[in-house]
DSSP file (Angstrom, degrees, kcal/mol; ACC not computed):
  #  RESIDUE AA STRUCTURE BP1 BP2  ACC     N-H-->O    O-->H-N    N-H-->O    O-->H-N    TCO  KAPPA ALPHA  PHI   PSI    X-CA   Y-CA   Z-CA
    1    1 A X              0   0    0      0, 0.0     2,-0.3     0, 0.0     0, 0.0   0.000 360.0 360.0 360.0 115.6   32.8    3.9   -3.0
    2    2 A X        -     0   0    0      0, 0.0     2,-0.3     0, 0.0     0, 0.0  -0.812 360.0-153.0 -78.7 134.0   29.5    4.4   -0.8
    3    3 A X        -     0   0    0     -2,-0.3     2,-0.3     3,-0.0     0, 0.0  -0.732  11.8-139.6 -98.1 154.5   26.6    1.9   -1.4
    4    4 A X        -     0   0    0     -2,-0.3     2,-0.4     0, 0.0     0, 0.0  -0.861   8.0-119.9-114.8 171.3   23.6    2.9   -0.9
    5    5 A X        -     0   0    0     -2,-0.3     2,-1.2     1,-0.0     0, 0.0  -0.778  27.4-131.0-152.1 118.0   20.8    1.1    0.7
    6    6 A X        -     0   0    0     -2,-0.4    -1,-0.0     1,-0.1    -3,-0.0  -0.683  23.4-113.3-101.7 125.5   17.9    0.7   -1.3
    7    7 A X        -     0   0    0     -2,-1.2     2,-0.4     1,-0.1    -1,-0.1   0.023  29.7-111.5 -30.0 135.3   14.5    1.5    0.2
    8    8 A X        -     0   0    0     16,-0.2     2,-0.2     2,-0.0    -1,-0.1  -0.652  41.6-169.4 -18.1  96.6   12.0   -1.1    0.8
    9    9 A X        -     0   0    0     -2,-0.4     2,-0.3    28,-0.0    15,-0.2  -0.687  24.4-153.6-121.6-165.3    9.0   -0.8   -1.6
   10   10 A X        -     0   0    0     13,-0.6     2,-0.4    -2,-0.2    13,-0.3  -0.951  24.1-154.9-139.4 133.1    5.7   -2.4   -1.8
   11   11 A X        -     0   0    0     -2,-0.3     2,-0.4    11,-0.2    11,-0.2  -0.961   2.0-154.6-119.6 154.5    4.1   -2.4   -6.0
   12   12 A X  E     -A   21   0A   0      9,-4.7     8,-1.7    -2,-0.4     9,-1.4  -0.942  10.1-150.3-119.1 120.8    0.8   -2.6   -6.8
   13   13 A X  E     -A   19   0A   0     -2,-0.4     6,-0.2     7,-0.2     4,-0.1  -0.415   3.8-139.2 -82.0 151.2   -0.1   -3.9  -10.0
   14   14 A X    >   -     0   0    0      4,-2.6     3,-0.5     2,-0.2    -1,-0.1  -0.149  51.2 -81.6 -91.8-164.5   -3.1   -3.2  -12.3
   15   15 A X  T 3  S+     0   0    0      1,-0.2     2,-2.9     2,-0.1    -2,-0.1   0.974 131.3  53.0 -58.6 -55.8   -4.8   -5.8  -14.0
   16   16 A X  T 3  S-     0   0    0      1,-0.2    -1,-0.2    -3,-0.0    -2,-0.2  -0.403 119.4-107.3 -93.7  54.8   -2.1   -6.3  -17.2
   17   17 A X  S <  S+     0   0    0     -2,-2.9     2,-0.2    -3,-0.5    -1,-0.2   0.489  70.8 154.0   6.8  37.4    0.7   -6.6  -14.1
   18   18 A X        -     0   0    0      1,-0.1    -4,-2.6    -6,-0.0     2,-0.5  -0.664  63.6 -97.8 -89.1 142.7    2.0   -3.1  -15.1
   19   19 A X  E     +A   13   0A   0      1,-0.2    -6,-0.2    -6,-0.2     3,-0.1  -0.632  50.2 169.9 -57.4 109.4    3.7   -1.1  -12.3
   20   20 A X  E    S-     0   0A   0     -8,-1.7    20,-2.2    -2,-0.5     2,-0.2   0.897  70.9  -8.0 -97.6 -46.2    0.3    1.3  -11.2
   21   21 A X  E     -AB  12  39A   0     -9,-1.4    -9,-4.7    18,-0.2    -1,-0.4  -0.967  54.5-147.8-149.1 161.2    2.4    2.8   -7.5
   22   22 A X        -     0   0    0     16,-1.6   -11,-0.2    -2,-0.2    17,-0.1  -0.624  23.8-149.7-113.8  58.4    5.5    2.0   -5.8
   23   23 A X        +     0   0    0    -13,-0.3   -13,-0.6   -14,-0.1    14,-0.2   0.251  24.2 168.3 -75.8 142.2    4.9    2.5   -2.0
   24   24 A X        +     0   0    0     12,-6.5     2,-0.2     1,-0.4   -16,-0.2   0.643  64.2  32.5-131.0 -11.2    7.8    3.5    0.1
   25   25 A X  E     -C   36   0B   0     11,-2.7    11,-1.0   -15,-0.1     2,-0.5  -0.993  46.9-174.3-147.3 161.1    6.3    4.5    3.0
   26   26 A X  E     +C   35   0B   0     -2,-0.2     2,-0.2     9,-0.2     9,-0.2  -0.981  33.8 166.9-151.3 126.5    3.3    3.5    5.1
   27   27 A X  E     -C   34   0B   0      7,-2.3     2,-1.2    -2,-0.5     7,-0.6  -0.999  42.0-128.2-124.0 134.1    2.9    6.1    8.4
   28   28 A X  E     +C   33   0B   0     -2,-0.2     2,-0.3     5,-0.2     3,-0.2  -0.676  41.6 155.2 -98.4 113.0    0.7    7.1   10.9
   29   29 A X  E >   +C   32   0B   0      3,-1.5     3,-2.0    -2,-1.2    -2,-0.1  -0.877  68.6   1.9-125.1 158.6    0.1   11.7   11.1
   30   30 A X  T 3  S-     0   0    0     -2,-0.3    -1,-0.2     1,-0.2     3,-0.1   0.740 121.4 -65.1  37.4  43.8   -2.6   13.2   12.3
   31   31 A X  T 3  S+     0   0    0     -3,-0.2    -1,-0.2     1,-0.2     2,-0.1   0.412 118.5  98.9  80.5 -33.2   -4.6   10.5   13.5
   32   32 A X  E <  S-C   29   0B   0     -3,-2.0    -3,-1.5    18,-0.1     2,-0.5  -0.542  78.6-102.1-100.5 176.7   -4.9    9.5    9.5
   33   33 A X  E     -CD  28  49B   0     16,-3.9    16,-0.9    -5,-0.2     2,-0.4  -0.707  33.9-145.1 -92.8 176.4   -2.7    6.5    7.4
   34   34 A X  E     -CD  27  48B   0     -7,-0.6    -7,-2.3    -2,-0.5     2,-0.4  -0.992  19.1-173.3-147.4 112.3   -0.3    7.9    5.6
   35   35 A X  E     -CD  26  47B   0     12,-2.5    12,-2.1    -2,-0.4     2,-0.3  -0.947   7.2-180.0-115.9 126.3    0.9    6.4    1.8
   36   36 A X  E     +CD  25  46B   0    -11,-1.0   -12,-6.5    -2,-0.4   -11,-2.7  -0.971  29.5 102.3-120.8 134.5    3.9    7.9    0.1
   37   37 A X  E     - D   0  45B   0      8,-2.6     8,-2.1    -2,-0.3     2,-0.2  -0.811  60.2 -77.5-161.4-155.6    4.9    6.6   -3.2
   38   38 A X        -     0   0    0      6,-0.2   -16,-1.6    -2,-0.2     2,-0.3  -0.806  27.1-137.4-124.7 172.8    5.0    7.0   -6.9
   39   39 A X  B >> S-B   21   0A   0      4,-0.4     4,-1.1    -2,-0.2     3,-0.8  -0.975  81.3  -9.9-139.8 139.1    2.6    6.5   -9.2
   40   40 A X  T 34 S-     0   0    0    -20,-2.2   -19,-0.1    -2,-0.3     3,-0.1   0.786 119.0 -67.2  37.6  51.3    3.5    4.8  -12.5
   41   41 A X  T 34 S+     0   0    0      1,-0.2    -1,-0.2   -21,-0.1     3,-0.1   0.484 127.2  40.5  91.0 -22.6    7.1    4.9  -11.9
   42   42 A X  T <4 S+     0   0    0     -3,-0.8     2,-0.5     1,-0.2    -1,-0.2   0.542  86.4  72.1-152.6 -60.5    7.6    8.7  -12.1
   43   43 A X  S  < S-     0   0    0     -4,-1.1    -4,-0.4    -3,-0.1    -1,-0.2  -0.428  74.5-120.0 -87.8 118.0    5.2   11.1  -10.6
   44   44 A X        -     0   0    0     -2,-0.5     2,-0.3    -6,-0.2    -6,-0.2  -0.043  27.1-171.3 -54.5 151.7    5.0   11.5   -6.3
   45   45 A X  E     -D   37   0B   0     -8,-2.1    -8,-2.6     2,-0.0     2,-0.4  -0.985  17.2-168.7-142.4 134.9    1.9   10.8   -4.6
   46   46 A X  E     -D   36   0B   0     -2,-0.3     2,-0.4   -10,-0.2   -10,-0.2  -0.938  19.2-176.7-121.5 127.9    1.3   11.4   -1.1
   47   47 A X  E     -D   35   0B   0    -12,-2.1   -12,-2.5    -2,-0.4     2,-0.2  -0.948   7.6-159.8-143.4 158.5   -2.1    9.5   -0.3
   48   48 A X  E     -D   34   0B   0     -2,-0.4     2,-0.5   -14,-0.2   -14,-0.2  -0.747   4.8-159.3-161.6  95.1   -3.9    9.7    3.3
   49   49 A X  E     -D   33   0B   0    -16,-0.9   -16,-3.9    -2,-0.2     2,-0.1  -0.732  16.5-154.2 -77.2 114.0   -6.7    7.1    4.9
   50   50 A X    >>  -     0   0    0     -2,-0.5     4,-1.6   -18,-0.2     3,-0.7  -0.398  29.3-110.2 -90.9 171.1   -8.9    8.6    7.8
   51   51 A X  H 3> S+     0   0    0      1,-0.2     4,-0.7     2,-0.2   -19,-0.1   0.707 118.4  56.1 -88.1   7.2  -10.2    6.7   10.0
   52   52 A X  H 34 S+     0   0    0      2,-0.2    -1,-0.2     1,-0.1     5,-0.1   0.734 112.1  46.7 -76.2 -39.6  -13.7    7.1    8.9
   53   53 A X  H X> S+     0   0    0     -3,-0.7     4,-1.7     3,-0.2     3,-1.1   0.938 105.5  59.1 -85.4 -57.6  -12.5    5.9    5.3
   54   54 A X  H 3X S+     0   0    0     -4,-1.6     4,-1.8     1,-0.4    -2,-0.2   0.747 106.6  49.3-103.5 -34.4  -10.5    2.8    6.7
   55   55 A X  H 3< S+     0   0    0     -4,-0.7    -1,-0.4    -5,-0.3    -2,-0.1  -0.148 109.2  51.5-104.2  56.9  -14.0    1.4    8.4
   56   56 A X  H X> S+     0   0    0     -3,-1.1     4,-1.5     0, 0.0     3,-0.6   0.111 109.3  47.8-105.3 -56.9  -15.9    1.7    5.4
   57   57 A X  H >< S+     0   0    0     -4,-1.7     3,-1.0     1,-0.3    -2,-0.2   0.895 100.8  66.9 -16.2 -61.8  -13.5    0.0    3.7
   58   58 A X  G >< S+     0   0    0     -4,-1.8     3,-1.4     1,-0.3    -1,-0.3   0.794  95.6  60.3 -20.6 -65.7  -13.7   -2.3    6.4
   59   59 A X  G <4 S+     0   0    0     -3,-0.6    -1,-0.3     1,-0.3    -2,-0.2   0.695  87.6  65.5 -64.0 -20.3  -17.2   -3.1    5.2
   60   60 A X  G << S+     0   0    0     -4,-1.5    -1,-0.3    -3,-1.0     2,-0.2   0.458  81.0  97.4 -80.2   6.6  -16.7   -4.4    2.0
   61   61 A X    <   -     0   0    0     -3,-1.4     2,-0.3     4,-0.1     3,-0.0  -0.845  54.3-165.2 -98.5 156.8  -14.6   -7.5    3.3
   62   62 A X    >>  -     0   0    0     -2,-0.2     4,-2.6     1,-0.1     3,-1.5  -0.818  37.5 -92.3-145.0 148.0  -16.6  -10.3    3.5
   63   63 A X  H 3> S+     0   0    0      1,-0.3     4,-2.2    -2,-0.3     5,-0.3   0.942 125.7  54.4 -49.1 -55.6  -15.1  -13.6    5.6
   64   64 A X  H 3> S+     0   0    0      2,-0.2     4,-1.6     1,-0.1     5,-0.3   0.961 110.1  48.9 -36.3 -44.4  -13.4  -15.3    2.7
   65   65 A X  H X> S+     0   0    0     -3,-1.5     4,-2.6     1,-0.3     3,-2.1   0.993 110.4  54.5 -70.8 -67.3  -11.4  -11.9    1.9
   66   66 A X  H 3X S+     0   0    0     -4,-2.6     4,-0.8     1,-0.3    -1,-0.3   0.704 108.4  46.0 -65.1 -26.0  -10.5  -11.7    5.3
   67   67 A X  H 3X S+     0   0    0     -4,-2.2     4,-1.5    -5,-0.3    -1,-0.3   0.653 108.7  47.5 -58.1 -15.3   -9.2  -14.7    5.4
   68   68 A X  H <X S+     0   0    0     -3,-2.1     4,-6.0    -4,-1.6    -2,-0.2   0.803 108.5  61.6 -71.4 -35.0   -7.2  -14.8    2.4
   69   69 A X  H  < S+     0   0    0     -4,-2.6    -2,-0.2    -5,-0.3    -1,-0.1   0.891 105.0  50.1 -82.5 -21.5   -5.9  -11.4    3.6
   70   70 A X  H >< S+     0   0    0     -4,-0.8     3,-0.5    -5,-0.3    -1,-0.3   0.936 116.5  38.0 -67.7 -36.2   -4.6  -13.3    6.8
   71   71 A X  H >< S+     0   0    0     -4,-1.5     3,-1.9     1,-0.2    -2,-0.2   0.808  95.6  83.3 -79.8 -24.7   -2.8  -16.0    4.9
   72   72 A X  T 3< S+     0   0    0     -4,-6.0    -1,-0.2     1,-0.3    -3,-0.1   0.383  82.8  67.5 -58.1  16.6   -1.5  -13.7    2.0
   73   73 A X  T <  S+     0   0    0     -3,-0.5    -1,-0.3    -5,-0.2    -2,-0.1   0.100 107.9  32.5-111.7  25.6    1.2  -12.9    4.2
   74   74 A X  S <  S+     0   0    0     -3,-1.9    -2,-0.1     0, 0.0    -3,-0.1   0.357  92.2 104.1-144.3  37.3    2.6  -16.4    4.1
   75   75 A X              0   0    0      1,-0.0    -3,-0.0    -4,-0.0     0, 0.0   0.040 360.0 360.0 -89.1 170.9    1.7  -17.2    0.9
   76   76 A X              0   0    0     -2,-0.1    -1,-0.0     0, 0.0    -4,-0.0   0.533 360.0 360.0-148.2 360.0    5.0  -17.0   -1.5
């Protein structure tokens, strides 16, 4: 019997905690990031953040955000 080793994923939930994508990979090509997933469970999505995109983003956090976004990773 072979097991197989099940991927690492990341979800993002919509509001009404329904699965919206299932990330399975997070890459850097070409200079952009690089998102591969599903979305809602069944159809693949390839998604791609430049870096132009990534500091506009950028601007819409505001110091409260950015700090929560440092501690949500040792939140549980």
């Amino acid at each position: 019997m072979v097991k197989k080793t099940k991927v690492p994923t990341a979800v993002i939930l919509d509001a009404n905690d329904k699965e919206l994508m299932a990330i399975r990979k997070i890459s850097g090509e070409e200079g952009n990031l690089v998102i591969r997933g599903k979305i809602f469970g069944a159809m693949p999505m390839v998604a791609k953040l430049t870096p132009a995109e990534a500091r506009a983003a950028l601007k819409l956090l505001d110091f409260k955000t950015f700090l929560f976004l440092l501690t949500l990773l040792f939140r549980r």
